[in-house]
Structure formats: C-alpha cells, structure tokens
C-alpha positions in Angstrom: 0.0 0.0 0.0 1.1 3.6 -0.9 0.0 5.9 1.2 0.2 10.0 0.4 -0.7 13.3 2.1 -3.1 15.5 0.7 -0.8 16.9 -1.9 2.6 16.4 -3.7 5.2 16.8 -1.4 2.9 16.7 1.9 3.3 13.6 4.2 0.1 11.6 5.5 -0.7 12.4 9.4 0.9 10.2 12.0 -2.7 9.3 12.7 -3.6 8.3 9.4 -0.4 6.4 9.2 -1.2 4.6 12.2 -4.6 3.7 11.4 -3.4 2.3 8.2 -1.0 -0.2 9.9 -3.3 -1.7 12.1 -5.4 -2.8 9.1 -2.6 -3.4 6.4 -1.9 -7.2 5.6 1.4 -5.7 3.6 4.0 -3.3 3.2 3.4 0.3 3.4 5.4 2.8 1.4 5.3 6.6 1.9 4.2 7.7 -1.5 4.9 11.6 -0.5 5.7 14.2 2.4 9.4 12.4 3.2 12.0 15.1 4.1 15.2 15.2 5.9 13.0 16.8 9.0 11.1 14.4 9.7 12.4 11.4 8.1 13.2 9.6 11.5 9.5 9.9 12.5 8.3 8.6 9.0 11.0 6.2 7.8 11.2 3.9 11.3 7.3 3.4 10.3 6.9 2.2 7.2 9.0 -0.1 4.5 9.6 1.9 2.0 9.3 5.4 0.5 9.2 7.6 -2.5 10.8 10.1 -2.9 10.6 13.1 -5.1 9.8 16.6 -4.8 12.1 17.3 -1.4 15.0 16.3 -3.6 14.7 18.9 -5.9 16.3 21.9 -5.8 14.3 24.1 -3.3 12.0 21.5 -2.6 10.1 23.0 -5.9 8.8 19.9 -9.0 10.0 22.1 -11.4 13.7 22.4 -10.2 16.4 20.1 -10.7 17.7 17.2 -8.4 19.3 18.8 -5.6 22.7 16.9 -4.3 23.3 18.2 -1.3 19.3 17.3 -0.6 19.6 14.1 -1.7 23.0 13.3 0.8 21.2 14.9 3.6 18.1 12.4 3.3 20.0 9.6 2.7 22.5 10.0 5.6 19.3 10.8 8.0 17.7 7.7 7.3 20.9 5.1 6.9 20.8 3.0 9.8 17.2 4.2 10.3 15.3 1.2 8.5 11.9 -0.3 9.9 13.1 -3.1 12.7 11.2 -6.5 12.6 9.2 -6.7 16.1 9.2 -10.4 16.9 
C-alpha cells in the first residue's frame, strides 16, 4: 500500500499512518511528504518510500535534483530502517 498526504510533497498524518498499519496485511510505502526533517518519524514506520519533490532543488517539481538534498536524506535515514518486532 502507498499511502500520500493531501498533496505532492505533503506527508500523511501520523494518525492516518497509524490507522493504516493496524489494518494493512502488507508493506506500506510513503508515497509523499518524506523530508530530511522528519524522516526519523516517517521512515522507522513504514517499509519503504518515494521520494521526489524534497530532492529537488528548493524543494520545488520544477527544479532540478538537488545533491546536497539528496546526501542529507540519505545519511538521516541510513541505519534508520523499519526493525522487525518479533
């Protein structure tokens, strides 16, 4: 399952995400909204993740890939992946 906010760019709510685990038989990606702000709340939550319009330049579609944005998510979430509970 792919779940988005209400917009590009904008992350689901916590509460939303939440509700959607407790009823998902599968893995959940975050389809939008992941930045390097609040990628340790988001990423530790779900299995996966899109990402697209925080690594353009400015955080704007239209821009081009941003490098330094790119580095800053990735070293944010290394280490950071979703832990199996057993």
């Amino acid at each position: 399952v792919i779940i988005s906010g209400t917009r590009t760019g904008v992350a689901p709510t916590m509460a939303v995400l939440e509700e959607l685990k407790k009823h998902s038989l599968g893995p959940i990606l975050l389809g939008s909204g992941l930045t390097a702000q609040n990628a340790e709340d988001y990423f530790t939550r779900v299995d996966g993740a899109i990402v697209g319009t925080f690594f353009k330049k400015d955080g704007k579609i239209a821009n081009p890939i941003d490098r330094q944005r790119v580095e800053e998510l990735v070293r944010k979430i290394k280490g950071k992946e979703k832990q199996s509970i057993s």
